[in-house]
C-alpha positions in Angstrom: 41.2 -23.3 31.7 40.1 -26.9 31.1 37.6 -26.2 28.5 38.8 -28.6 26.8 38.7 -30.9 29.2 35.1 -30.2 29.9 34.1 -30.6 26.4 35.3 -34.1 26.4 33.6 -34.7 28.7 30.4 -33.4 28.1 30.8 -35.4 24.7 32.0 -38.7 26.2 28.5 -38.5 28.6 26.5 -38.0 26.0 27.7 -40.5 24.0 27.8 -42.6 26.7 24.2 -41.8 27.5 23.5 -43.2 23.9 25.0 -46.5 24.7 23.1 -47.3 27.7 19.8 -46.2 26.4 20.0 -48.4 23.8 20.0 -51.2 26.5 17.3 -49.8 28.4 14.3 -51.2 26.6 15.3 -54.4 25.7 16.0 -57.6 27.9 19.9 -58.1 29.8 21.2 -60.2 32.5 22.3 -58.7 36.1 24.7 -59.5 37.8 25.5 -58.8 41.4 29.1 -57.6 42.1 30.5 -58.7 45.8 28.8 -55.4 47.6 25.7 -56.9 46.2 24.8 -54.4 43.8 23.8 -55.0 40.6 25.5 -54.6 37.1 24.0 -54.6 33.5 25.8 -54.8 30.4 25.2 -50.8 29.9 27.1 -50.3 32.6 29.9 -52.5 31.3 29.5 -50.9 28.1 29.4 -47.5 29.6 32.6 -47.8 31.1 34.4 -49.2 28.9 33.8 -46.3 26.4 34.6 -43.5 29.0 37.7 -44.9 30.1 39.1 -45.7 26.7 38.4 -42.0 25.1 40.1 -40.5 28.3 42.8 -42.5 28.0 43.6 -41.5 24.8 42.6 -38.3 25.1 44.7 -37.7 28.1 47.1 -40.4 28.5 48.8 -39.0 31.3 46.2 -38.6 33.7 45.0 -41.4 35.9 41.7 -43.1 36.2 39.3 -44.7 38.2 36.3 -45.9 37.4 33.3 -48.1 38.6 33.9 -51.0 36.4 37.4 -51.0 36.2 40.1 -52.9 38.1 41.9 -49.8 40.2 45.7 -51.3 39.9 46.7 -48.0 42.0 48.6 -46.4 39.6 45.9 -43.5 39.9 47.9 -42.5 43.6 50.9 -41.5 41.6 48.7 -39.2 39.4 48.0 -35.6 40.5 44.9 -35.7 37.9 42.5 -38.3 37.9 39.4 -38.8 36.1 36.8 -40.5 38.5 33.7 -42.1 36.4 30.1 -43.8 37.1 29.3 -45.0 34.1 26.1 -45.7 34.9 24.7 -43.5 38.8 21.6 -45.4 39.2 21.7 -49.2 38.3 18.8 -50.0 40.1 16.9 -47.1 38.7 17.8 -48.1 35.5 16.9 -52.1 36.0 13.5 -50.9 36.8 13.6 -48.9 33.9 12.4 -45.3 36.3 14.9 -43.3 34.2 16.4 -41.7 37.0 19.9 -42.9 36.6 23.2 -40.8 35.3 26.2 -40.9 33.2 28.9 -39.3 35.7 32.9 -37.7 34.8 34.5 -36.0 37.5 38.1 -34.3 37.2 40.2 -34.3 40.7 43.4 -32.4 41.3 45.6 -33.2 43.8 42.4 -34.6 46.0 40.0 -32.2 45.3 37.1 -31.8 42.4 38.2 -29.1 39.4 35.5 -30.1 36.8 32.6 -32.7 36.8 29.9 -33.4 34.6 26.0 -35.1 35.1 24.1 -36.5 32.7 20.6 -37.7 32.6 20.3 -39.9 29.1 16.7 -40.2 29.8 15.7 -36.4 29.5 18.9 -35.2 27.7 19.6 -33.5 31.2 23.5 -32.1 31.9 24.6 -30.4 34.8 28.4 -29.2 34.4 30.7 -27.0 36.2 35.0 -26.4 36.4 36.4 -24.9 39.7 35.4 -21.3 40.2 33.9 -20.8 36.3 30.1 -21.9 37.8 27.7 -24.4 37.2 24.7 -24.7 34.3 23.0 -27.0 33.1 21.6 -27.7 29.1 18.2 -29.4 28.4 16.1 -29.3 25.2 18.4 -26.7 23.9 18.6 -24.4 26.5 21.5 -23.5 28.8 21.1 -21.6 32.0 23.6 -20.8 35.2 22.7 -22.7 38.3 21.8 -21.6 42.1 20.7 -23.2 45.0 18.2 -22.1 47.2 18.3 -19.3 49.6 16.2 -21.5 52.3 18.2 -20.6 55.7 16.0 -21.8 58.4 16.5 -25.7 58.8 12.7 -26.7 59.7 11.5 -25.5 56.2 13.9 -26.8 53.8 13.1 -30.1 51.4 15.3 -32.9 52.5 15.7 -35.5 49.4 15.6 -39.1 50.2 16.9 -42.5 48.1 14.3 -43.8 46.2 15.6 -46.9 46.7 18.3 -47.0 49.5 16.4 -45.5 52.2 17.8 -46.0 55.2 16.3 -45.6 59.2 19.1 -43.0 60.2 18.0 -40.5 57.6 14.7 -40.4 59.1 16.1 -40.3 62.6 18.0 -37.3 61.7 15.1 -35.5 59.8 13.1 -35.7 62.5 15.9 -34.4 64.7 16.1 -31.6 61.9 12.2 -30.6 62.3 12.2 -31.6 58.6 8.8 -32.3 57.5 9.2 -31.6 53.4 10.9 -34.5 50.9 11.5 -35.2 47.6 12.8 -38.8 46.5 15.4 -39.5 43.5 18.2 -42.3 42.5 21.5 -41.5 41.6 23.7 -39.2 44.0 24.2 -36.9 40.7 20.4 -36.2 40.0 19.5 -35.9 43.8 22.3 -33.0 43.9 20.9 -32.1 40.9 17.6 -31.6 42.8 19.6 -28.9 45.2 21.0 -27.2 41.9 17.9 -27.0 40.3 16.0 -25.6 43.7 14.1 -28.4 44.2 15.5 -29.5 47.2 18.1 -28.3 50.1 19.3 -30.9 51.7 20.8 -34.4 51.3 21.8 -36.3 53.8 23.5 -39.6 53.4 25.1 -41.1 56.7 27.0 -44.6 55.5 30.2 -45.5 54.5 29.0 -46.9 51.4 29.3 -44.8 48.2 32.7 -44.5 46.6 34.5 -41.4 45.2 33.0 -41.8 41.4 29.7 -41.2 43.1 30.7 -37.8 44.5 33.1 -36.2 42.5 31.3 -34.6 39.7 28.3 -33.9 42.1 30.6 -31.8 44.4 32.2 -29.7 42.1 28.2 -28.7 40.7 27.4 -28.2 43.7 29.7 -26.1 45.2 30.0 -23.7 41.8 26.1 -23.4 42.2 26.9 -21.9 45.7 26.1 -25.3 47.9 28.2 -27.1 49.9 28.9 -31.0 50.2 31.2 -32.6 53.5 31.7 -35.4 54.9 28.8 -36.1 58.1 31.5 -34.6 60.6 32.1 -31.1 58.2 35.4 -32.0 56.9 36.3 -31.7 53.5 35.9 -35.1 51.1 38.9 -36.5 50.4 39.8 -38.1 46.2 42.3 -40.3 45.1 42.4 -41.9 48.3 43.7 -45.9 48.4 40.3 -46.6 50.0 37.5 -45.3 47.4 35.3 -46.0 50.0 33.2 -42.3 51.4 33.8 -43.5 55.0 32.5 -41.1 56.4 29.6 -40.7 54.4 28.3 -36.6 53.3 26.1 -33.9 54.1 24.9 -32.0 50.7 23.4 -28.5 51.2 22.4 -25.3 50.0 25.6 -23.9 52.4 22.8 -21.9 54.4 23.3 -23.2 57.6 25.7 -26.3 56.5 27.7 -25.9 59.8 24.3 -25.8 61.8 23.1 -29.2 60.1 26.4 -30.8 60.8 26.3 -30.2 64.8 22.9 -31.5 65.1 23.4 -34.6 63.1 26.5 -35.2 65.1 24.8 -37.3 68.1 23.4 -39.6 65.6 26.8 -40.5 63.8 28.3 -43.3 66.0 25.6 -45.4 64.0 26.9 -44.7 60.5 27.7 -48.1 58.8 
């Protein structure tokens, strides 16, 4: 079930990849879209190659992606692809490497496949509801776990590398959390978790948007993690707002719950 699906997409990622990296060393203009985040041609590029190979690969499903105009017609769908074209723009401008080619599947609101791919270290994290998660580099495929960390105080918290904001910090320290690793891209922080790297992400703000989550989620969760929204409710796709409004809690799963309740005090700050 949906291997096909996941081959597509592992192949439209990759390819993608290919067309962003061959922006990456040479000069481009950025833009700033009205969030006031910035755009490159790659990512442009990017998306306009995704979307058009789904849409003719599976012309009845919806679609919604980053650079896209969202006419809506995705909320009549019950499958919806959900794309970044390019997780890590900023990453990418200042040419760090860590940014991501992103496909996620959703099914009636909830992730069923989603793929991760780093173009800068031929990296891909993949997984399909309830089949598992691996990831392929230099050749080499392997299945993917999270950590078995269970005691809060000792896990490794990852941070933005370049979004960091106060409230994190405020809740580490409320955590007893005295370990961190930094990344960009939602997609190569969780694959931090997946990888054992790290155990917990943390990102309280309203501000990422579905394509940033989707094909994290699913990797996650088939590596045995967990990912909510900051009050422990499930995240919601194919919503009219694409907006994470309540921003998310990624974990190992250990003590997800645990995490949840003490952040709670420090949510009526989330912006």
């Amino acid at each position: 079930m949906l291997s096909n699906e996941l081959e597509i997409a592992k192949k439209l990622a990759k390819e993608a990849g290919q067309i962003v990296m061959q922006y990456y060393h040479n000069d481009y203009d950025v833009e700033l879209k009205k969030e006031a985040e910035p755009v490159t041609l790659a990512d442009k590029a990017s998306n306009e190659f995704i979307t058009g190979e789904l849409k003719k690969h599976f012309p009845k499903d919806g679609i919604l992606a980053e650079e896209s105009k969202d006419d809506l017609s995705r909320l009549e769908k019950n499958r919806v692809w959900l794309v970044d074209p390019m997780d890590g723009t900023q990453e990418f401008i200042e040419r760090i490497g860590q940014f991501a080619i992103m496909i996620g599947l959703v099914e009636n609101g909830r992730p069923i496949l989603g793929v991760v791919y780093q173009p800068t270290t031929r990296t891909l994290y993949y997984a399909i509801k309830q089949q598992g998660a691996f990831l392929s580099r230099n050749g080499d495929t392997q299945p993917l776990r999270i950590s078995d960390v269970a005691e809060i105080k000792d896990m490794r918290l990852v941070i933005s590398r370049s979004h960091r904001a106060a409230l994190v910090d405020t809740m580490k320290n409320a955590l007893q959390i005295n370990k961190e690793v930094s990344s960009g891209s939602v997609g190569l922080k969780v694959g931090l978790l997946v990888e054992t790297k790290s155990d917990l992400y943390l990102h309280p703000n309203s501000k990422t948007k579905e394509w940033d989550t989707c094909a994290p989620e699913i990797i996650l969760q088939e590596a045995g993690g967990q990912m909510t929204d900051c009050w422990g409710e499930p995240l919601k796709y194919n919503k009219k707002s694409v907006f994470n409004e309540k921003g998310f809690v990624a974990s190992n799963g250990r003590c997800h719950g645990e995490i949840v309740k003490k952040i709670k005090p420090f949510l009526g700050k989330l912006t």
